[in-house]
VEXMAR-887064 format. One line per field, with one value per atom (N, C-alpha, C): residue number from 1; atom name; z, y, x. Coordinates in steps of 0.001 Angstrom, whole numbers. Example, Ala and Ser with C-alpha at 12.3 -4.5 7.8 and 13.67 -1.06 7.14 Angstrom:
% residues 2
vexba c(1,1,1,2,2,2)
keba c(N,CA,C,N,CA,C)
pz c(7800,7800,7800,7080,7140,7870)
py c(-5690,-4500,-3300,-2250,-1060,30)
px c(13190,12300,13200,12850,13670,12900)
END
This chain:
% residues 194
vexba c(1,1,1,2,2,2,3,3,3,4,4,4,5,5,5,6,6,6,7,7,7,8,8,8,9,9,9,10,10,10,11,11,11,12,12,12,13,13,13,14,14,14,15,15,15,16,16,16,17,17,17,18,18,18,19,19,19,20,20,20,21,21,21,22,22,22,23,23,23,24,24,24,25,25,25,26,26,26,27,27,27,28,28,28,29,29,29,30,30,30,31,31,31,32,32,32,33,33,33,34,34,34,35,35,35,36,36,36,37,37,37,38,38,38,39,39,39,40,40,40,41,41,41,42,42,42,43,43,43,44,44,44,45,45,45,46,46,46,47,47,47,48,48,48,49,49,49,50,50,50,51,51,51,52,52,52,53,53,53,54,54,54,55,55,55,56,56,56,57,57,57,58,58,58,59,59,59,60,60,60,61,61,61,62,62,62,63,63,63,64,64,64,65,65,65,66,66,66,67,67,67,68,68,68,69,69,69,70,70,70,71,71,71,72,72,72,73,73,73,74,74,74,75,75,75,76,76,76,77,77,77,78,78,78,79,79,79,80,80,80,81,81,81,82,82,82,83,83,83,84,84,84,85,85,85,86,86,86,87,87,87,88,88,88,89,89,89,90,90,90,91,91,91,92,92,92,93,93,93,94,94,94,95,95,95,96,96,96,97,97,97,98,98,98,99,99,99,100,100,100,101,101,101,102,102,102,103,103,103,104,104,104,105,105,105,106,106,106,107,107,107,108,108,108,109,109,109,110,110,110,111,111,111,112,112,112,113,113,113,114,114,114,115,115,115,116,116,116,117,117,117,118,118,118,119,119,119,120,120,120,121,121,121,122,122,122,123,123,123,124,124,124,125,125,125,126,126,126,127,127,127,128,128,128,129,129,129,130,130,130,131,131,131,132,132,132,133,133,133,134,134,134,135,135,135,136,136,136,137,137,137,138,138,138,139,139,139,140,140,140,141,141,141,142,142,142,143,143,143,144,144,144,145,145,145,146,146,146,147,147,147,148,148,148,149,149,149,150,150,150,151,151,151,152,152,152,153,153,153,154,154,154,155,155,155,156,156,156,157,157,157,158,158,158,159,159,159,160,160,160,161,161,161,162,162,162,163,163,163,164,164,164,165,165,165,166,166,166,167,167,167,168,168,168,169,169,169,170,170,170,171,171,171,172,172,172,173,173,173,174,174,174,175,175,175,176,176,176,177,177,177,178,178,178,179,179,179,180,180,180,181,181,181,182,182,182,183,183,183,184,184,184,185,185,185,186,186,186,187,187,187,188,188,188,189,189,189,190,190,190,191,191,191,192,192,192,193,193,193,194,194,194)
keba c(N,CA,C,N,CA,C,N,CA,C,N,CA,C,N,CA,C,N,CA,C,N,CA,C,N,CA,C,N,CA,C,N,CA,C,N,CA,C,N,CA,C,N,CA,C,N,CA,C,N,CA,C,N,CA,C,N,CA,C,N,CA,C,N,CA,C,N,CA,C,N,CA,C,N,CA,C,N,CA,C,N,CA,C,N,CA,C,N,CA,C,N,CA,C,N,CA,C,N,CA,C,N,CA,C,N,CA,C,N,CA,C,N,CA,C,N,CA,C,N,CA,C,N,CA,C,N,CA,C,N,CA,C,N,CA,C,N,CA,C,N,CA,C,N,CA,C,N,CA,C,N,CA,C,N,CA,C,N,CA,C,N,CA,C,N,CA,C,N,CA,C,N,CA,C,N,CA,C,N,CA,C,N,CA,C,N,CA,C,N,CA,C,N,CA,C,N,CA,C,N,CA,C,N,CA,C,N,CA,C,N,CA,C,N,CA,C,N,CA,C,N,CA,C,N,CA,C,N,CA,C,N,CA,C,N,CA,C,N,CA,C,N,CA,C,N,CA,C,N,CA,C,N,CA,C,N,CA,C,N,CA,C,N,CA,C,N,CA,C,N,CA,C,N,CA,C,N,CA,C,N,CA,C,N,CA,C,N,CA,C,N,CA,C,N,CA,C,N,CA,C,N,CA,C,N,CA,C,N,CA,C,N,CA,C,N,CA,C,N,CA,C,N,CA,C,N,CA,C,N,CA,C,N,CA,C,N,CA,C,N,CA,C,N,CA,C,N,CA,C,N,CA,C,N,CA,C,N,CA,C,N,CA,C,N,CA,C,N,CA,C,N,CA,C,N,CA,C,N,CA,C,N,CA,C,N,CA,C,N,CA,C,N,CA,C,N,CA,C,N,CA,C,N,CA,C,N,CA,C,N,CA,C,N,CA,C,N,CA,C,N,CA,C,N,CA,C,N,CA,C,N,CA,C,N,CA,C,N,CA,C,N,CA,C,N,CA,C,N,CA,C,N,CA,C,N,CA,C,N,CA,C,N,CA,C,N,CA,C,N,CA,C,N,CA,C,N,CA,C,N,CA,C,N,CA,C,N,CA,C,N,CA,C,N,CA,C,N,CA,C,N,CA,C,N,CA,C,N,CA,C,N,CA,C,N,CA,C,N,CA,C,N,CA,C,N,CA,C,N,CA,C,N,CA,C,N,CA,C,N,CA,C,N,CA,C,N,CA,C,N,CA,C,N,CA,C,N,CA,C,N,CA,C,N,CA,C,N,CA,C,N,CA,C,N,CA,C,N,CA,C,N,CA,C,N,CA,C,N,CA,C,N,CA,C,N,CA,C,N,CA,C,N,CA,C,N,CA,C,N,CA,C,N,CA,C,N,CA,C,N,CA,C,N,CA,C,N,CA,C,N,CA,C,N,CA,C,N,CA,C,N,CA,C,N,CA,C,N,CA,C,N,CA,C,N,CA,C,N,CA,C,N,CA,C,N,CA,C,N,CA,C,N,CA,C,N,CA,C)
pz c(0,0,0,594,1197,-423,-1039,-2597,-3616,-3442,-4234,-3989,-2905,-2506,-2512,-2696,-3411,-4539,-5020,-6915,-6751,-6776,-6561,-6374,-5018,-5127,-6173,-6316,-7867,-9094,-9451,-10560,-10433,-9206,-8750,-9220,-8644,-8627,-10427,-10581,-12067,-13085,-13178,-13751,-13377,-12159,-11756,-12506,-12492,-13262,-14739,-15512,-16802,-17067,-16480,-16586,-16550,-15811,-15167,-16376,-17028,-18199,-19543,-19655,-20945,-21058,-20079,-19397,-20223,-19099,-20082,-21617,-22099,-23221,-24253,-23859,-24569,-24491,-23637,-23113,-24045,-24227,-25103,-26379,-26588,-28452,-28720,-27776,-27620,-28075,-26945,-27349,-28505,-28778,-30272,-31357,-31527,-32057,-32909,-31823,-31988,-31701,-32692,-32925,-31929,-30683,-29618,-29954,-31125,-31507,-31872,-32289,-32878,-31405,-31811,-30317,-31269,-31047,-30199,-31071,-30547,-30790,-31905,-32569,-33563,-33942,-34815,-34778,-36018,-35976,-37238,-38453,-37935,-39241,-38897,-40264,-39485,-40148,-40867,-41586,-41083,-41262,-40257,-39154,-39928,-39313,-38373,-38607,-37566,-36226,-36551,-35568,-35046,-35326,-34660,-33242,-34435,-33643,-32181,-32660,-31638,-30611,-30948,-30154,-28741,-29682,-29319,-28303,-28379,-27018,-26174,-26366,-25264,-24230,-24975,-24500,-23695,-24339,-23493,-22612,-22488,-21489,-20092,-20224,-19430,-19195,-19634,-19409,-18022,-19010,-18188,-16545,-16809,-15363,-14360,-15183,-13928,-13236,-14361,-13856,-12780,-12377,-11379,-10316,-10363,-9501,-9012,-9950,-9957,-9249,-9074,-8492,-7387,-6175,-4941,-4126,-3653,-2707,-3901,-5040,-5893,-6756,-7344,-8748,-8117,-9452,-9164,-9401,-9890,-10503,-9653,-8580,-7722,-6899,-7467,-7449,-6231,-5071,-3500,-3066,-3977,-3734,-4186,-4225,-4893,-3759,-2812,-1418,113,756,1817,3027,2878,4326,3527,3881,3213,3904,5108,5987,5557,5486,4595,2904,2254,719,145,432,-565,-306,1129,1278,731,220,94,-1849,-2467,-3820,-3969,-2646,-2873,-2889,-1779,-1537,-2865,-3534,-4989,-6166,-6632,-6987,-6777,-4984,-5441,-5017,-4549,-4566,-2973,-2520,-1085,-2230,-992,-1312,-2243,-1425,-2342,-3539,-4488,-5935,-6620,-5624,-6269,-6603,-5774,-6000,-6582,-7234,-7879,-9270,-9762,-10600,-11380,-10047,-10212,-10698,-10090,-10494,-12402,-12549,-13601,-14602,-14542,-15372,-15563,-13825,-14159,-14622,-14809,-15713,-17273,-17760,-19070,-19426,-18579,-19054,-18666,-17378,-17655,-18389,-18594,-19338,-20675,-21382,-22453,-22796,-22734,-22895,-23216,-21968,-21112,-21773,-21478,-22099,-22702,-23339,-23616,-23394,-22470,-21671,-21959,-21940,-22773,-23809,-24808,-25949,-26670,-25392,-25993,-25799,-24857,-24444,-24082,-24457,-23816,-23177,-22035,-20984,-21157,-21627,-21559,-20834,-20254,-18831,-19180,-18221,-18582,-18581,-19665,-19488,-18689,-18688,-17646,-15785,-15470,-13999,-14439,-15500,-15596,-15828,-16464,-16796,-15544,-14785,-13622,-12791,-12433,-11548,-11703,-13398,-13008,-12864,-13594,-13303,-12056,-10991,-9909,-8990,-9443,-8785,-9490,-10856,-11497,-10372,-10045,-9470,-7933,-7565,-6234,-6222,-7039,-7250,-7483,-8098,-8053,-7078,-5790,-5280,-3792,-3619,-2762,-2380,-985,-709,-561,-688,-814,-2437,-3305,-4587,-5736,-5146,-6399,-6387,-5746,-6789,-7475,-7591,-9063,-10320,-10336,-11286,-11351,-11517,-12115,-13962,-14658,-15733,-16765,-17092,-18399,-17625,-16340,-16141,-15474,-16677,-16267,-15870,-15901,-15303,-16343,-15595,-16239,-17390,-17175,-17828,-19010,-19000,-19922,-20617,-20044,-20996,-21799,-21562,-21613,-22942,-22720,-23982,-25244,-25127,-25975,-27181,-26093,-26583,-27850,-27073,-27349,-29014,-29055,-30069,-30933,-30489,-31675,-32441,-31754,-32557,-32993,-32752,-33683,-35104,-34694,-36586,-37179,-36520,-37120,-37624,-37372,-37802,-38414,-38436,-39346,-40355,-40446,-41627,-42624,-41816,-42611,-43273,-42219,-43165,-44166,-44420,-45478,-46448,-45950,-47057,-47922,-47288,-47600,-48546,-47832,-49026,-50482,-50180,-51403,-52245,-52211,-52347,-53237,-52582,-52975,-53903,-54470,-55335,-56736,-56421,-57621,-58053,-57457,-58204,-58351,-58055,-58535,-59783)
py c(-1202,0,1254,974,2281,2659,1584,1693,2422,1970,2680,4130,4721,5833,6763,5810,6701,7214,5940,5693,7257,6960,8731,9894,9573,11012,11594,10763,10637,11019,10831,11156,12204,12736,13955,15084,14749,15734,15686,14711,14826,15700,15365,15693,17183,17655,19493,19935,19063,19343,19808,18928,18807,19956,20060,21315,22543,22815,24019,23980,22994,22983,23520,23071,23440,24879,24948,27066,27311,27374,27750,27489,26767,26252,27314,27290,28210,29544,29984,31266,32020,30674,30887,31187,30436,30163,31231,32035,33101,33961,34564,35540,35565,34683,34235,34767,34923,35241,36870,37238,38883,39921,40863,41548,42452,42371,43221,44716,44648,45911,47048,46916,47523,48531,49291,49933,50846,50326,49251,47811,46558,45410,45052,44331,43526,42202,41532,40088,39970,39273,38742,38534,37507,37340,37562,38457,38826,38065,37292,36118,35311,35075,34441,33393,32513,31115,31669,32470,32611,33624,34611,35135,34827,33456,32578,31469,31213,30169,31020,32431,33121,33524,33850,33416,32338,31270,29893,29613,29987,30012,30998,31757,32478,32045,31339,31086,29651,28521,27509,27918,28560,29519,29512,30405,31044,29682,29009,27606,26795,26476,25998,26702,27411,28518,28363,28748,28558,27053,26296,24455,24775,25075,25154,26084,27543,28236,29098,28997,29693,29063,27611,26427,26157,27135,26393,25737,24533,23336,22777,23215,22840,21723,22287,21629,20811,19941,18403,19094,19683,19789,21470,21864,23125,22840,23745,23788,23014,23491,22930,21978,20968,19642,18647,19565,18635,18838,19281,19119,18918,17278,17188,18363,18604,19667,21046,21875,22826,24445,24288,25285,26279,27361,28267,28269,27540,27239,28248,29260,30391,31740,31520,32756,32627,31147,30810,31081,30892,31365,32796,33373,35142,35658,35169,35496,35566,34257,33847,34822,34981,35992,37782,37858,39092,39711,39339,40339,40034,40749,40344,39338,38847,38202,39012,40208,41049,41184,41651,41585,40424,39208,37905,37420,38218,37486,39056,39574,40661,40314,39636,39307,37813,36972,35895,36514,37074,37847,38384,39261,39678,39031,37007,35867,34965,35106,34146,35136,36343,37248,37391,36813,36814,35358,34171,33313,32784,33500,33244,34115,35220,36127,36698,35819,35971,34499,34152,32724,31607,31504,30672,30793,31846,32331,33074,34370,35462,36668,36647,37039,38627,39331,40318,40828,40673,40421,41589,43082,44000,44634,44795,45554,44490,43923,42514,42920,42396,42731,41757,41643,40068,39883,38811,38460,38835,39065,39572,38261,37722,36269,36864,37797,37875,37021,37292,36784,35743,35388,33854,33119,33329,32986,33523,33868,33966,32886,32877,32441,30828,30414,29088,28716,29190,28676,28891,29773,29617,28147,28415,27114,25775,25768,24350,24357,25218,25477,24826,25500,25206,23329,23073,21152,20590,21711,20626,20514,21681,21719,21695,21108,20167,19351,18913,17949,16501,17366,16116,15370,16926,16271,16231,16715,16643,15075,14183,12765,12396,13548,12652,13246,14542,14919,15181,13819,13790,13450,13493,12961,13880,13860,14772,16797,16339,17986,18380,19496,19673,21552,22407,23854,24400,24730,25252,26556,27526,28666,27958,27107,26472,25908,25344,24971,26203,26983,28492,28737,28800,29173,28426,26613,25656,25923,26011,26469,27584,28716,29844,29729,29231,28744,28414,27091,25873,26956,27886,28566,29631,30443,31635,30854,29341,28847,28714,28313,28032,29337,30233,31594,32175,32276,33235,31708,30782,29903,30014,30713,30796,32214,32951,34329,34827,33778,33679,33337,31936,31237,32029,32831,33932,34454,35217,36306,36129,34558,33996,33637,33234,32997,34396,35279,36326,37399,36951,37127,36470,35062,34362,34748,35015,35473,36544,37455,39222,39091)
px c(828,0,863,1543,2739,3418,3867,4598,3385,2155,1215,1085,775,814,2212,3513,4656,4586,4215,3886,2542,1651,590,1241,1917,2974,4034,4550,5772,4452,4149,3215,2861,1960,1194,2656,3825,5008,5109,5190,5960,4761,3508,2476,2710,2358,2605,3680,4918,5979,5817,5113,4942,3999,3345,2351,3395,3661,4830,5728,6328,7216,6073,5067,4247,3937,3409,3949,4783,5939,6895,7067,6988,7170,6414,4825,3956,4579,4820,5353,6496,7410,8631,8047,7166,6710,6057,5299,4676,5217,6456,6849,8032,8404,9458,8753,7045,6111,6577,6632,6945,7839,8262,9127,9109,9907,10213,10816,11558,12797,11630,10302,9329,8541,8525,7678,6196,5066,4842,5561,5360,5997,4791,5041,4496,4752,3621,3877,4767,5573,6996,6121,4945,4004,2790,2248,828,-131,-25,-720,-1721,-2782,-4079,-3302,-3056,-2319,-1677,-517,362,-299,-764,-1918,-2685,-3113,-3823,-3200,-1764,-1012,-432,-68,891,-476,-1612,-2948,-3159,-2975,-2691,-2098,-755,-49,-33,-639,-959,-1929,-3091,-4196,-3437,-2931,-2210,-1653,-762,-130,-653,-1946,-2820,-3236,-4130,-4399,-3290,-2604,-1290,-1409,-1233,-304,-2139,-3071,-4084,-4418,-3916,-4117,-3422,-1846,-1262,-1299,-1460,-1906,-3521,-4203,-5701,-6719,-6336,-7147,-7128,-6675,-6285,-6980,-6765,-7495,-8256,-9021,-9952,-8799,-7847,-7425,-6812,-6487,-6037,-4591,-4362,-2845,-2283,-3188,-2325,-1061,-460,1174,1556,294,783,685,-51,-573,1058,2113,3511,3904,3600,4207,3287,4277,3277,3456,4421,4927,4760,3459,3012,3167,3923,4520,5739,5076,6047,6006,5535,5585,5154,3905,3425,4543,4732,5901,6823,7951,8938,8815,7318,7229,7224,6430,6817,7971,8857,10355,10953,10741,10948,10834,9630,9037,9569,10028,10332,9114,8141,6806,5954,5263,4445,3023,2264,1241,232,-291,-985,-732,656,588,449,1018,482,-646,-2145,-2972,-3769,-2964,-3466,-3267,-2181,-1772,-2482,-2869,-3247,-5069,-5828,-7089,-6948,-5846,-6169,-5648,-5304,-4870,-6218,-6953,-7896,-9381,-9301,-10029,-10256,-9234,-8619,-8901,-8658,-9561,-10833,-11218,-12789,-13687,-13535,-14017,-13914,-12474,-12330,-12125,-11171,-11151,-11893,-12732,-13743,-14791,-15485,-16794,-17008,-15940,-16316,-17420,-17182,-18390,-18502,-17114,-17245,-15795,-16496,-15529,-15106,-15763,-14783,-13621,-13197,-11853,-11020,-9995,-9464,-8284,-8176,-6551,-6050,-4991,-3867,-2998,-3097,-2314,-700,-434,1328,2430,2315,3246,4607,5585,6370,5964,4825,4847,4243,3539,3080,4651,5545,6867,7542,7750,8654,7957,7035,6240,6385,6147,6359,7675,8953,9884,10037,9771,9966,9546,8168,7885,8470,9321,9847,10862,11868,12687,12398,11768,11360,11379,10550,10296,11605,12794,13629,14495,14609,15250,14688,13408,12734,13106,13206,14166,12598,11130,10027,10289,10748,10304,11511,12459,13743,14188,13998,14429,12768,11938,11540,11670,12320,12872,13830,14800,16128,15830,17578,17068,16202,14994,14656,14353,14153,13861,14728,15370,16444,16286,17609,16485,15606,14729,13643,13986,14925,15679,15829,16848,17436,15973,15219,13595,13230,13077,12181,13373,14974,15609,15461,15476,15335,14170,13303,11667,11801,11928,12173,13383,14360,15231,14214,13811,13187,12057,10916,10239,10841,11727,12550,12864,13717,13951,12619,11748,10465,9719,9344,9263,10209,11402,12584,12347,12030,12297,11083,10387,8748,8671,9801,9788,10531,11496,12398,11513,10912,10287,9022,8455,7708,8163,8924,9456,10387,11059,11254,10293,9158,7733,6883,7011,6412,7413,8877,10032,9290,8950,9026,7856,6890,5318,5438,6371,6448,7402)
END
């Protein structure tokens, strides 16, 4: 019985994990999306597809990050449920963070606003506020961080999770070739038909 209920815990950790990595992940692909040097910023491609896709991860994103923090006591997958000794843990993510409780759950309000109200239901589909992936992206690597250097939960992520930074750059890489390869390909494209 005792081995089954390890086996639950190991999963529960690794699963929060995987979530916390897809975050990031979206986050990266997100902003690889768009041309920062531009003020205001703009998307690299403004092409349905790709305005859709760079859409896309935003919305996963937001997804992602509320599975783990928006849900508390409710979700199956809240960040705090990866740890049995739960004393000190929200302070030890603020410390983290950099911020008191109040902007956290100021921040956390105007993420789970954006997807219940736009997202979710569209409830009103005119003025839209978009969550600031910066603290959705600090926030989870903080907490990847935190899991790995848990002394409940860092042996179950040895092996593929490795730091989370280093996730967020990989990511971030793999969609820049994927976009600068589409915008080449474009504009070679639109050479031969001119």
């Amino acid at each position: 019985m005792e081995d089954a209920i390890s086996q639950d815990y190991e999963m529960k950790v690794r699963r929060i994990a995987r979530v916390g990595l897809h975050c990031v992940a979206n986050i990266a692909c997100y902003r690889a999306g768009w041309d920062d040097e531009q003020s205001p910023p703009k998307l690299k491609i403004s092409d349905d597809f790709w305005v859709r896709a760079n859409g896309n991860f935003l919305d996963a994103a937001t997804l992602n990050w509320c599975i783990l923090f928006a849900e508390e006591d409710k979700g199956k997958h809240d960040w705090k449920k990866a740890f049995a000794n739960k004393d000190g843990l929200s302070e030890e993510l603020y410390k983290a963070l950099k911020i008191p409780e109040e902007e956290f759950n100021k921040e956390l309000l105007e993420i789970k606003k954006y997807r219940d109200k736009y997202l979710a239901h569209m409830d009103n589909p005119s003025a839209i506020f978009y969550p600031k992936t910066e603290f959705m992206l600090t926030s989870s690597l903080s907490l990847l961080s935190l899991l790995k250097s848990n002394v409940e939960t860092k042996s179950f992520l040895t092996g593929a999770y490795y730091d989370p930074r280093d996730h967020y750059r990989e990511k971030h890489e793999e969609a820049l070739k994927i976009i600068n390869g589409c915008s080449e390909f474009k504009s070679e494209s639109v050479n031969k038909i001119v």
